[in-house]
PyMOL Python script that loads the backbone (N, CA, C, O; Angstrom):
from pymol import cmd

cmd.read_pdbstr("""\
ATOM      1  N   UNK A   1      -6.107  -3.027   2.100  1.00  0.00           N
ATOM      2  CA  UNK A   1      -5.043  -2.682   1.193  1.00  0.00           C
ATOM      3  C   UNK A   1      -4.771  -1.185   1.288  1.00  0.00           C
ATOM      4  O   UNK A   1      -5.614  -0.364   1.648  1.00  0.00           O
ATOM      5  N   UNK A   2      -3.293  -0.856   0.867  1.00  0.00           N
ATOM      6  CA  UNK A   2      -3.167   0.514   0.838  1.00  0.00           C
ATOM      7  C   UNK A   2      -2.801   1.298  -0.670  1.00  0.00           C
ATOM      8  O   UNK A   2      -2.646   0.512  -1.605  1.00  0.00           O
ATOM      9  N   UNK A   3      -2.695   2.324  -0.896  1.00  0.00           N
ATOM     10  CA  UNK A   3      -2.551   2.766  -2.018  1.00  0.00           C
ATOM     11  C   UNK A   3      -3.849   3.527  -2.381  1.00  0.00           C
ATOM     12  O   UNK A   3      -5.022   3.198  -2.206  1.00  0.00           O
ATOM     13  N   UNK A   4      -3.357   4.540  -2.889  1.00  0.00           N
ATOM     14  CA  UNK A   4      -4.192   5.643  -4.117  1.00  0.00           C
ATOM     15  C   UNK A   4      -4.870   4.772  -4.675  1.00  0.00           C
ATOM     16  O   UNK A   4      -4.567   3.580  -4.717  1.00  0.00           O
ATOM     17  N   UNK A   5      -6.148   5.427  -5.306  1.00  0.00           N
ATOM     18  CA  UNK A   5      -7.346   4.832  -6.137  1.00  0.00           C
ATOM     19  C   UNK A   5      -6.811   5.423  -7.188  1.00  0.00           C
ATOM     20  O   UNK A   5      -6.410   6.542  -6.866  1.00  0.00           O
ATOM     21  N   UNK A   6      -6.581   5.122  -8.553  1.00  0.00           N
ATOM     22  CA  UNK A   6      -6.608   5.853  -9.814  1.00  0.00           C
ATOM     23  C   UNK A   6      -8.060   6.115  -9.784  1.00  0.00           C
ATOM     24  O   UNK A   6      -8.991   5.492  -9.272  1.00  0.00           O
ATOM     25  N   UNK A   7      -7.979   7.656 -10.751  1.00  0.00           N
ATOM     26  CA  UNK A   7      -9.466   8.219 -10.916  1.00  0.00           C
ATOM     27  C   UNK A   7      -9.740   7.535 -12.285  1.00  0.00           C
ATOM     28  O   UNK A   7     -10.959   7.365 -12.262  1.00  0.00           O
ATOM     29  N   UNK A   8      -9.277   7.053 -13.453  1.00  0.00           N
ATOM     30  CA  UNK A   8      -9.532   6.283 -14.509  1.00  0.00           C
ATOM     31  C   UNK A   8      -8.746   5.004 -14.750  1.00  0.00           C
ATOM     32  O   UNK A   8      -7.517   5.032 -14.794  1.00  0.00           O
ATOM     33  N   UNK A   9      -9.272   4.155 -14.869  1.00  0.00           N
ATOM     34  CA  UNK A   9      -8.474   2.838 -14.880  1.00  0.00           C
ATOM     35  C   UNK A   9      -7.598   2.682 -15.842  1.00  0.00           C
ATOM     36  O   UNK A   9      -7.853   3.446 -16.773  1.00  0.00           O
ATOM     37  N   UNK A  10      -6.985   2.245 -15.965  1.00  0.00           N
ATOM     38  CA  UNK A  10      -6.338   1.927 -17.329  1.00  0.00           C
ATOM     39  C   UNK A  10      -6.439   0.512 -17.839  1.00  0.00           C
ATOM     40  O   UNK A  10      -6.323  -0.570 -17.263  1.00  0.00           O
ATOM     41  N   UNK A  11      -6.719   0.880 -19.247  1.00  0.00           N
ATOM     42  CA  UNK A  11      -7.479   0.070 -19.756  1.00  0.00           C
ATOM     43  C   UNK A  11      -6.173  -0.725 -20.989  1.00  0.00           C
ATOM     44  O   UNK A  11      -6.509  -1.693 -21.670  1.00  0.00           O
ATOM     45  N   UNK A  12      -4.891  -0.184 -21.075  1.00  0.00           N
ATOM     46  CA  UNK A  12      -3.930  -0.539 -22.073  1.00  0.00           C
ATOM     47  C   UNK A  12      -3.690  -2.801 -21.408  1.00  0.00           C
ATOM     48  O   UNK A  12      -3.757  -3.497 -20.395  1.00  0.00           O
ATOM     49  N   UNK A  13      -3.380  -2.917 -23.086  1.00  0.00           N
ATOM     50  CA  UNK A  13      -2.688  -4.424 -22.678  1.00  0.00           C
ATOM     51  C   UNK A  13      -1.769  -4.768 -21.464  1.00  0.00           C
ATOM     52  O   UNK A  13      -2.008  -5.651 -20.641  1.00  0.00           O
ATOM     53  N   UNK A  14      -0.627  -3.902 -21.474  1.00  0.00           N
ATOM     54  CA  UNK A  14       0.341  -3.966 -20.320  1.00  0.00           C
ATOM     55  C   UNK A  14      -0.536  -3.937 -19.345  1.00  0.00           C
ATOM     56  O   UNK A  14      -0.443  -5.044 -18.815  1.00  0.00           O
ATOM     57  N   UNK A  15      -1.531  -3.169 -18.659  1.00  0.00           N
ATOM     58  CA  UNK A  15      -2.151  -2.950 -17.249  1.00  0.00           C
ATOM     59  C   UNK A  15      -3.079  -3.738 -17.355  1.00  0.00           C
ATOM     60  O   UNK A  15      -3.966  -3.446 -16.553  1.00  0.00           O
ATOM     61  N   UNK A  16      -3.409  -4.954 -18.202  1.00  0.00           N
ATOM     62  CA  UNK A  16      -4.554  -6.087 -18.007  1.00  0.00           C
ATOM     63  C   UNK A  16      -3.508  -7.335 -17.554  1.00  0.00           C
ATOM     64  O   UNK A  16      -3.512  -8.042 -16.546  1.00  0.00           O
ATOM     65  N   UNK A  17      -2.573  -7.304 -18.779  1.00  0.00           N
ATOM     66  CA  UNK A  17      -1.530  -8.587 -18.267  1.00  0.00           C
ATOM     67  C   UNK A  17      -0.923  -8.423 -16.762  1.00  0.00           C
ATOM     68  O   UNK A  17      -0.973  -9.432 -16.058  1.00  0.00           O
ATOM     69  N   UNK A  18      -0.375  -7.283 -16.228  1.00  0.00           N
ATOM     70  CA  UNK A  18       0.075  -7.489 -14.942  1.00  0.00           C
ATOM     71  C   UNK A  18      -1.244  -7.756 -14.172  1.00  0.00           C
ATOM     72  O   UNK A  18      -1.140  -8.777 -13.492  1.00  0.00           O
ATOM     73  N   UNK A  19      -2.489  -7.134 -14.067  1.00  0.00           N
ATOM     74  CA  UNK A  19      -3.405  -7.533 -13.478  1.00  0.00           C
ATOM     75  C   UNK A  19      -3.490  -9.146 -13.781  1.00  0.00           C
ATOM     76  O   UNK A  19      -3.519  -9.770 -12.720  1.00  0.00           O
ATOM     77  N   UNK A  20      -3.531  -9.856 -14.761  1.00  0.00           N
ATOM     78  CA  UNK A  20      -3.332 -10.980 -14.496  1.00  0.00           C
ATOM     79  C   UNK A  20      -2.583 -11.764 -14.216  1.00  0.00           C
ATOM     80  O   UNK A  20      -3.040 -12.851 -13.860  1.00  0.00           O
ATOM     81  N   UNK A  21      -1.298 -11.601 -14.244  1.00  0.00           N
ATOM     82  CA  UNK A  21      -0.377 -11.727 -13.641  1.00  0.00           C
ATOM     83  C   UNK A  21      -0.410 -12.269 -12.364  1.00  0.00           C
ATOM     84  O   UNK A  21      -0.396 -13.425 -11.943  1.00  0.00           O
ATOM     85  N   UNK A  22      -0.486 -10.538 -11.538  1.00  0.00           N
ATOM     86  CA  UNK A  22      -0.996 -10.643 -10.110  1.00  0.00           C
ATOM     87  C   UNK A  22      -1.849 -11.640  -9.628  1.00  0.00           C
ATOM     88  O   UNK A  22      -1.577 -12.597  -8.903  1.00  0.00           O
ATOM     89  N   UNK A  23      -2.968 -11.284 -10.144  1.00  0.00           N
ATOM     90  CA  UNK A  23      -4.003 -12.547  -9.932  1.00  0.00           C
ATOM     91  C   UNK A  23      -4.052 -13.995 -10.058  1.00  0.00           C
ATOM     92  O   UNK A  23      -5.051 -14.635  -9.728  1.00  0.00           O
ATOM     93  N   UNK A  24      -2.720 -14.665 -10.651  1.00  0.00           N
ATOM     94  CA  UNK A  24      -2.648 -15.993 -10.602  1.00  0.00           C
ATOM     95  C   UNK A  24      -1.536 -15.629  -9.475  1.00  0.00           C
ATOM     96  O   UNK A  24      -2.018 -15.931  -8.383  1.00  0.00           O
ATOM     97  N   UNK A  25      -0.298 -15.121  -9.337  1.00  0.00           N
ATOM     98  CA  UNK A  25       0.299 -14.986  -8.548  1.00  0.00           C
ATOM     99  C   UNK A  25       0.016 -15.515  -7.153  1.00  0.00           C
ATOM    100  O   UNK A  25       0.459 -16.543  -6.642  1.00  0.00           O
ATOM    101  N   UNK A  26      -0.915 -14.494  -6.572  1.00  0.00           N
ATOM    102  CA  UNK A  26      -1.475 -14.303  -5.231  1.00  0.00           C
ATOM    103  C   UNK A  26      -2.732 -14.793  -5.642  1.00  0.00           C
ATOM    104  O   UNK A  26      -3.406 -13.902  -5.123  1.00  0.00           O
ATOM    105  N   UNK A  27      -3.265 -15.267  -5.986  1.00  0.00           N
ATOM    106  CA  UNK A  27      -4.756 -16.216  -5.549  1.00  0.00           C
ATOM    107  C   UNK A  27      -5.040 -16.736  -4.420  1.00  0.00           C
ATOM    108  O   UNK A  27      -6.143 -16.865  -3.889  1.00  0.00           O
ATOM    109  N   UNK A  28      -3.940 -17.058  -4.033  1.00  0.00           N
ATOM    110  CA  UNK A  28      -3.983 -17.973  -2.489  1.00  0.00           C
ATOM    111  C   UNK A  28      -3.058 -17.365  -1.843  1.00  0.00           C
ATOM    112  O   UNK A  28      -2.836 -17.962  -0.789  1.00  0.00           O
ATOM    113  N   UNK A  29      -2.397 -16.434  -1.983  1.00  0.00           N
ATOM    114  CA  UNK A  29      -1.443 -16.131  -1.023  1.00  0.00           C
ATOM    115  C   UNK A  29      -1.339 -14.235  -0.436  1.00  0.00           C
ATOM    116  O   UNK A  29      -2.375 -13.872  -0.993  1.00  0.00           O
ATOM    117  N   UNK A  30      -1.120 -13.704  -0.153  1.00  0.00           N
ATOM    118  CA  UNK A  30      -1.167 -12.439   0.516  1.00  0.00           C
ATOM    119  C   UNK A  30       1.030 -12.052   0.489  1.00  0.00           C
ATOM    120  O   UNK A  30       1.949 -12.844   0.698  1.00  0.00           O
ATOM    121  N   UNK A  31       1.066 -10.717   0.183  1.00  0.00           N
ATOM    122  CA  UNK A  31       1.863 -10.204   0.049  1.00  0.00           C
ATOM    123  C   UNK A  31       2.338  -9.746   1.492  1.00  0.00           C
ATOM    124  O   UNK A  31       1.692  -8.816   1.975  1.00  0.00           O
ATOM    125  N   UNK A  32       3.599 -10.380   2.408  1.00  0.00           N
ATOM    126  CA  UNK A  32       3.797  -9.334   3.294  1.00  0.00           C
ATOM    127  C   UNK A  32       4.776  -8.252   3.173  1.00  0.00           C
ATOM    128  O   UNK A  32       5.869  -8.568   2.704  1.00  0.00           O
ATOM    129  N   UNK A  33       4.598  -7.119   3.487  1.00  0.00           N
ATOM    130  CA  UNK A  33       5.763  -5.911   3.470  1.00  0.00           C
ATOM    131  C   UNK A  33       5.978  -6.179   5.212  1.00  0.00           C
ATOM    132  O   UNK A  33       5.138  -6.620   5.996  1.00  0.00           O
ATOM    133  N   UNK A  34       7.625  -5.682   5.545  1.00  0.00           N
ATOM    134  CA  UNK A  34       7.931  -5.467   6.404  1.00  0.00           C
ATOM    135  C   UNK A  34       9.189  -4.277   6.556  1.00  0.00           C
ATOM    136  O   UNK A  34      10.200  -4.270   5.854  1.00  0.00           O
ATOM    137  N   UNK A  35       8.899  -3.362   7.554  1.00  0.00           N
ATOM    138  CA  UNK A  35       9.527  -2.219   7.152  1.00  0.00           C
ATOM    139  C   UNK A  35       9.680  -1.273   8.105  1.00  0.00           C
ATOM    140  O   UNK A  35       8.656  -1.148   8.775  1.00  0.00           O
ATOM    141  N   UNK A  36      10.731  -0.426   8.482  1.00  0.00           N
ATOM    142  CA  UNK A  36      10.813   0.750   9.426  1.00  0.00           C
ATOM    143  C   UNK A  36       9.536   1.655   9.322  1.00  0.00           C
ATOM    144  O   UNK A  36       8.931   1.920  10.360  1.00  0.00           O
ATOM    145  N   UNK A  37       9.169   2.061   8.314  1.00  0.00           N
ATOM    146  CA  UNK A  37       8.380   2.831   7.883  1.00  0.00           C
ATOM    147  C   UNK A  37       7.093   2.223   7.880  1.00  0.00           C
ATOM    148  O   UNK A  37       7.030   1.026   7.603  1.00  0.00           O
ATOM    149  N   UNK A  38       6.121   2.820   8.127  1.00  0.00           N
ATOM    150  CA  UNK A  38       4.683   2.189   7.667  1.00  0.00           C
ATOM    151  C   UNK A  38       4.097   2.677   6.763  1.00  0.00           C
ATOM    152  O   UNK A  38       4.806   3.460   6.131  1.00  0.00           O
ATOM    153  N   UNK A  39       2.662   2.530   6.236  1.00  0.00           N
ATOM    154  CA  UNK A  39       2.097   3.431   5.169  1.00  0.00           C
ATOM    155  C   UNK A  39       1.525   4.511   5.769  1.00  0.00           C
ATOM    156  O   UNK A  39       1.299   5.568   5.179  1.00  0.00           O
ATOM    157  N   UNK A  40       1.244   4.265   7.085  1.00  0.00           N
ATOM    158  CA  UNK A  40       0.604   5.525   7.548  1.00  0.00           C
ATOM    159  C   UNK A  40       1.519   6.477   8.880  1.00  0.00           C
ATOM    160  O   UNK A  40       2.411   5.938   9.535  1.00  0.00           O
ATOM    161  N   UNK A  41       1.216   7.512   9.032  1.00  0.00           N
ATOM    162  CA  UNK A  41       1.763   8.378  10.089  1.00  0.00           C
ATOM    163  C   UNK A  41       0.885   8.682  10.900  1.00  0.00           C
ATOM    164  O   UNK A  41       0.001   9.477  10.581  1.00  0.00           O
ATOM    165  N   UNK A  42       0.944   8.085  12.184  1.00  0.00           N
ATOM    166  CA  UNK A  42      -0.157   9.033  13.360  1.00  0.00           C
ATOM    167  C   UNK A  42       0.013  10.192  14.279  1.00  0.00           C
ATOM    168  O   UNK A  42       1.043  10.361  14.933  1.00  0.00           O
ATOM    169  N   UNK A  43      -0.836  10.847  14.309  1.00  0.00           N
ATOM    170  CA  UNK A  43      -0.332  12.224  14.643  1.00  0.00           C
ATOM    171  C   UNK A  43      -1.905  12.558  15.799  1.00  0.00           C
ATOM    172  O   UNK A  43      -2.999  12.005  15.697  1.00  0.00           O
ATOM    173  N   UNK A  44      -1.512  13.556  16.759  1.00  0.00           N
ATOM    174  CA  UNK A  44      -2.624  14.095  17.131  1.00  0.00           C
ATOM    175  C   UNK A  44      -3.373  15.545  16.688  1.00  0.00           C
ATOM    176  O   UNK A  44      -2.868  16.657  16.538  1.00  0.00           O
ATOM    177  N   UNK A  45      -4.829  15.085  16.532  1.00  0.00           N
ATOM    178  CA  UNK A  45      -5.277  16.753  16.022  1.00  0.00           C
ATOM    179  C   UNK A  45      -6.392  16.739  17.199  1.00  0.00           C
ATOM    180  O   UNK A  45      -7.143  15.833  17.560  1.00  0.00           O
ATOM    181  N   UNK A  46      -6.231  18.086  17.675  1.00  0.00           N
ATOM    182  CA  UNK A  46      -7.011  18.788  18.720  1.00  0.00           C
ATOM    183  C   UNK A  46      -7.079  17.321  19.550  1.00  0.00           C
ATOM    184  O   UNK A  46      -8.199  16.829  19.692  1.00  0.00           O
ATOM    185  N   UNK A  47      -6.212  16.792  19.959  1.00  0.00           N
ATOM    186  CA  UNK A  47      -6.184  15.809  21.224  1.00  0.00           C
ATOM    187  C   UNK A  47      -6.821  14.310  20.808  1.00  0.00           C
ATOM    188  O   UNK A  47      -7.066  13.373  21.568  1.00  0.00           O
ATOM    189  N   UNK A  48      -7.015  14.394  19.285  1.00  0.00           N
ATOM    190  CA  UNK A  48      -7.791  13.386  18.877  1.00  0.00           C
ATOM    191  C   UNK A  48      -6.955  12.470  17.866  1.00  0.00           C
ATOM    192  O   UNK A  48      -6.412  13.284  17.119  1.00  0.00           O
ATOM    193  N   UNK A  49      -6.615  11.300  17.507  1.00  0.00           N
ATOM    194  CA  UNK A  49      -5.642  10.667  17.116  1.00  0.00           C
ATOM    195  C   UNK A  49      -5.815  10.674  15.707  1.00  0.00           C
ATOM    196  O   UNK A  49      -6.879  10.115  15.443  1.00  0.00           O
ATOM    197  N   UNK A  50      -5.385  10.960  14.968  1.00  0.00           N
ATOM    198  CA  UNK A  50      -5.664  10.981  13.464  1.00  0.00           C
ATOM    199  C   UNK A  50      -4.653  10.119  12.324  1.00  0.00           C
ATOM    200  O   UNK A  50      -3.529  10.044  12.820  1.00  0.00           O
ATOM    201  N   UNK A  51      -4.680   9.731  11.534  1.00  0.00           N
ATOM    202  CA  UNK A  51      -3.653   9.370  10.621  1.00  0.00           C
ATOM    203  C   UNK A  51      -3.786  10.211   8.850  1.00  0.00           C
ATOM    204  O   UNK A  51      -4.704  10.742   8.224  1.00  0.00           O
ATOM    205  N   UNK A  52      -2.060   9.890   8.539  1.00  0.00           N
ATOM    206  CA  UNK A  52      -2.491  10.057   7.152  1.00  0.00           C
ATOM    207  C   UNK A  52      -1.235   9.461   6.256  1.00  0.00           C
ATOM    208  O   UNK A  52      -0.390   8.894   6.948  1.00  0.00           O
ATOM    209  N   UNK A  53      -1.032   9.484   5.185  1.00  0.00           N
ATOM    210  CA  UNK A  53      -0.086   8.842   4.709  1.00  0.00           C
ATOM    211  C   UNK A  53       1.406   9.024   5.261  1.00  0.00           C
ATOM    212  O   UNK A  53       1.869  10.030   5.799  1.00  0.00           O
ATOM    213  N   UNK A  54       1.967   7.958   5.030  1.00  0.00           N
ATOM    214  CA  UNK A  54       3.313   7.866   5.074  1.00  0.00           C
ATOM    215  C   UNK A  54       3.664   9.219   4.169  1.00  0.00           C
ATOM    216  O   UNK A  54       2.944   9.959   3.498  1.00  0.00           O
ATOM    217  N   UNK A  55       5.179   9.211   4.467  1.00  0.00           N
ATOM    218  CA  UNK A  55       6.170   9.664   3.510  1.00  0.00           C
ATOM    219  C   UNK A  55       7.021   9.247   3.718  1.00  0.00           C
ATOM    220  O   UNK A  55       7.413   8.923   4.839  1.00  0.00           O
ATOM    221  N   UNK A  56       7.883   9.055   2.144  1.00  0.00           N
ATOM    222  CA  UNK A  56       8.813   8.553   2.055  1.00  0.00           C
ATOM    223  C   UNK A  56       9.077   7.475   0.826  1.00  0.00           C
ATOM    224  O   UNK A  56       8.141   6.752   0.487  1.00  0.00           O
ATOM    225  N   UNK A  57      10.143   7.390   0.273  1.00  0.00           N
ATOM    226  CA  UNK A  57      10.104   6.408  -1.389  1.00  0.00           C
ATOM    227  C   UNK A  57       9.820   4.882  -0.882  1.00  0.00           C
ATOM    228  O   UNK A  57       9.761   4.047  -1.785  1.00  0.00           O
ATOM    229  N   UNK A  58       9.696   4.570   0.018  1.00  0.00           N
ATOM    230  CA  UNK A  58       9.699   3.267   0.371  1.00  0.00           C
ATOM    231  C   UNK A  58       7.788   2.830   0.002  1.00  0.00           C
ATOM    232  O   UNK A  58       7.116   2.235  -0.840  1.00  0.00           O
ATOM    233  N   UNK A  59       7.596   3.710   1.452  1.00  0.00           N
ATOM    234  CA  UNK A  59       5.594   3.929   1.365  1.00  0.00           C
ATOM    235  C   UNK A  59       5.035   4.342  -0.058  1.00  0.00           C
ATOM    236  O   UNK A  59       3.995   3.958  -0.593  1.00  0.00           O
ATOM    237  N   UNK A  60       5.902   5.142  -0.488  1.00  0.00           N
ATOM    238  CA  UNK A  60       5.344   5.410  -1.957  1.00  0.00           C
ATOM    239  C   UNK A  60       5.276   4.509  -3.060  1.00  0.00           C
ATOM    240  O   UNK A  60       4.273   4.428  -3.769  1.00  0.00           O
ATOM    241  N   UNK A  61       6.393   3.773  -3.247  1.00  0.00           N
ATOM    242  CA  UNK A  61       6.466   2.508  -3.980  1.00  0.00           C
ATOM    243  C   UNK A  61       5.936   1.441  -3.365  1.00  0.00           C
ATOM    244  O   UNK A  61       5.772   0.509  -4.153  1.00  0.00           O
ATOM    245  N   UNK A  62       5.582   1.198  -2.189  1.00  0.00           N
ATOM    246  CA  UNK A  62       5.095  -0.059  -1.528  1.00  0.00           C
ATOM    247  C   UNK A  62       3.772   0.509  -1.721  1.00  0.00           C
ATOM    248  O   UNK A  62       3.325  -0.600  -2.014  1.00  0.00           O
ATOM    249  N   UNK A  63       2.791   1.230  -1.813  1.00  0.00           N
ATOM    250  CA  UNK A  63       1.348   1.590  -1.830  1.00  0.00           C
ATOM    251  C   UNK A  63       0.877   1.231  -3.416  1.00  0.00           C
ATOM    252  O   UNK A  63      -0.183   0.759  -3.827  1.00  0.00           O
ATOM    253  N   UNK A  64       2.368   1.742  -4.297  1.00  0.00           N
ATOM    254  CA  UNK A  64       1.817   1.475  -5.361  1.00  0.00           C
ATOM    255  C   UNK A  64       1.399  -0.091  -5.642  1.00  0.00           C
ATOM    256  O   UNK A  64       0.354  -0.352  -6.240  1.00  0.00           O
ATOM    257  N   UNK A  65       2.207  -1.019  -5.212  1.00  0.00           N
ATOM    258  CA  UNK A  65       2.257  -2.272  -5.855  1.00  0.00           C
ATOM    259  C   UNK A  65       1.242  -3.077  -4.655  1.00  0.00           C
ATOM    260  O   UNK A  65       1.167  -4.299  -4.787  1.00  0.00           O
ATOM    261  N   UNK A  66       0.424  -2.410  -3.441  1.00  0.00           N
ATOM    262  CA  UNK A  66      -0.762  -3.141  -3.174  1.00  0.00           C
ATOM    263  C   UNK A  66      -2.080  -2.417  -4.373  1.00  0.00           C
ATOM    264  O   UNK A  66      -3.027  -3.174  -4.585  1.00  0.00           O
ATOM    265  N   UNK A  67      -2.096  -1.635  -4.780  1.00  0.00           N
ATOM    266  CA  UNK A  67      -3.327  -1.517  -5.984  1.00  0.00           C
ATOM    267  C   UNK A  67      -3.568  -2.346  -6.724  1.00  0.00           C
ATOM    268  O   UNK A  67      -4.568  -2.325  -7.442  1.00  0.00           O
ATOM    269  N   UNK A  68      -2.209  -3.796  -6.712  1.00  0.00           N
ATOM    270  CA  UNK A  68      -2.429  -4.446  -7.095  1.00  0.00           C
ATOM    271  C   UNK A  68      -2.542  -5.840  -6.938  1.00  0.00           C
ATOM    272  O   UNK A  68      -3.011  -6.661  -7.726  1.00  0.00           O
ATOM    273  N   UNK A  69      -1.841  -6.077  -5.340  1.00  0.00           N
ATOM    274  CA  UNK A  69      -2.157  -7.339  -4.814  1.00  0.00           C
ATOM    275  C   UNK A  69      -2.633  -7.273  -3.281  1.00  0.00           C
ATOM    276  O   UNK A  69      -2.413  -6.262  -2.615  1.00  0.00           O
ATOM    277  N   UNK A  70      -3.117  -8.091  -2.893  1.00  0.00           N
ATOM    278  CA  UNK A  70      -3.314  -7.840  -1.284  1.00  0.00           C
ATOM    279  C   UNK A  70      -2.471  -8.068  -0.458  1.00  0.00           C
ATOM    280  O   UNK A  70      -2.007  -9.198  -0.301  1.00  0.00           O
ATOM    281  N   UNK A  71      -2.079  -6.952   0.287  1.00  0.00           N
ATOM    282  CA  UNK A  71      -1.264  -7.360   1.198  1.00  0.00           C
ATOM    283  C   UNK A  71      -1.317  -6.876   2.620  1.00  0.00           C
ATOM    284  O   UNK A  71      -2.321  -6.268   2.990  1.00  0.00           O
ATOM    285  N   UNK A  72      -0.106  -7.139   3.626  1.00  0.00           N
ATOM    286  CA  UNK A  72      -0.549  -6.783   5.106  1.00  0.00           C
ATOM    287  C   UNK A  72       1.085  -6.316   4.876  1.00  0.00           C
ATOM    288  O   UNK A  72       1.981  -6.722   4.136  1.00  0.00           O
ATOM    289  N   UNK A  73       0.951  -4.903   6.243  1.00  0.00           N
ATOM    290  CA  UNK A  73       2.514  -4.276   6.368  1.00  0.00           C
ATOM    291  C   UNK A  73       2.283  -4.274   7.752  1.00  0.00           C
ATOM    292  O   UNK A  73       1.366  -3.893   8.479  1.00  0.00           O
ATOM    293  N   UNK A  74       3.184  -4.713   7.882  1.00  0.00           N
ATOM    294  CA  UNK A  74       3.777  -4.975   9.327  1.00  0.00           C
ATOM    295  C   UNK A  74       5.173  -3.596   9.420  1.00  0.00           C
ATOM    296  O   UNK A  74       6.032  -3.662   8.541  1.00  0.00           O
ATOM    297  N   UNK A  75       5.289  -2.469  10.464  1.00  0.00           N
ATOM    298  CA  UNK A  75       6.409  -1.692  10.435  1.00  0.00           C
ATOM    299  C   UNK A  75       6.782  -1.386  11.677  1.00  0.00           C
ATOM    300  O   UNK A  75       6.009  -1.453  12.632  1.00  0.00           O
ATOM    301  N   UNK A  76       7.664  -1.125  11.736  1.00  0.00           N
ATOM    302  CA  UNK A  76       7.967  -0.411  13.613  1.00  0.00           C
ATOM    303  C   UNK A  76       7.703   1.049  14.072  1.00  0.00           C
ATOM    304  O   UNK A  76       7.745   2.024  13.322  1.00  0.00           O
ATOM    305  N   UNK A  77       7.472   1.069  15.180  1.00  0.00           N
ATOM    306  CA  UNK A  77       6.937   2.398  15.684  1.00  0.00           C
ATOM    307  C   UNK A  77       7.904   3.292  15.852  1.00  0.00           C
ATOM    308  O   UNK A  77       8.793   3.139  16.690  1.00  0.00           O
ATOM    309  N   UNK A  78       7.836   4.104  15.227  1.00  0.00           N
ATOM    310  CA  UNK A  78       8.655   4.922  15.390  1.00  0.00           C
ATOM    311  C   UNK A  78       9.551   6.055  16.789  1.00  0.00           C
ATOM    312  O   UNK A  78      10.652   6.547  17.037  1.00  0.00           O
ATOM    313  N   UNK A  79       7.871   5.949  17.460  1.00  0.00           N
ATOM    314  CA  UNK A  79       7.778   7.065  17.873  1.00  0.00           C
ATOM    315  C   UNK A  79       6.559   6.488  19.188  1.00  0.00           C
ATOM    316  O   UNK A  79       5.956   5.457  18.892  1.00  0.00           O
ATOM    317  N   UNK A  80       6.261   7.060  20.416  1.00  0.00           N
ATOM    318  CA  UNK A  80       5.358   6.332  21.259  1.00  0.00           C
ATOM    319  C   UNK A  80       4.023   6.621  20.327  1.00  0.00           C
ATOM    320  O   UNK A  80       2.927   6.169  20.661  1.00  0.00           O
TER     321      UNK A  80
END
""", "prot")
cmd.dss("prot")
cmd.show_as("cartoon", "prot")
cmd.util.cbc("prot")
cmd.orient("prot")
């Protein structure tokens, strides 16, 4: 999965019900994203292949909403 870790959970009614929510939702099923963009950007450092987040409102809102279900992103390459 992708997405930020919150450093404190939240513990309010609203953020238990969508957690359950989610969880009957997708029990059996997996979320796919498909998209120009991916969540991540690869880049080279000192000749060595590295990644790190996307940018962009798409990756940003799509990272948020795997924190809460599982999913797989499929995106196109941008770039070789």
């Amino acid at each position: 999965m992708f997405g930020r870790k919150r450093a404190m959970p939240d513990t309010s009614p609203h953020h238990q019900r969508l957690l359950e929510l989610c969880g009957e939702l997708f029990r059996d099923r997996r979320l796919l994203i498909a998209s120009n963009r991916g969540p991540l950007e690869f880049y080279y450092d000192n000749g060595r292949l590295a990644a790190r987040r996307g940018s962009g409102g798409v990756v940003t809102a799509l990272a948020a909403v795997t924190e809460y279900v599982p999913a797989f992103w499929v995106a196109a390459a941008l770039s070789d």
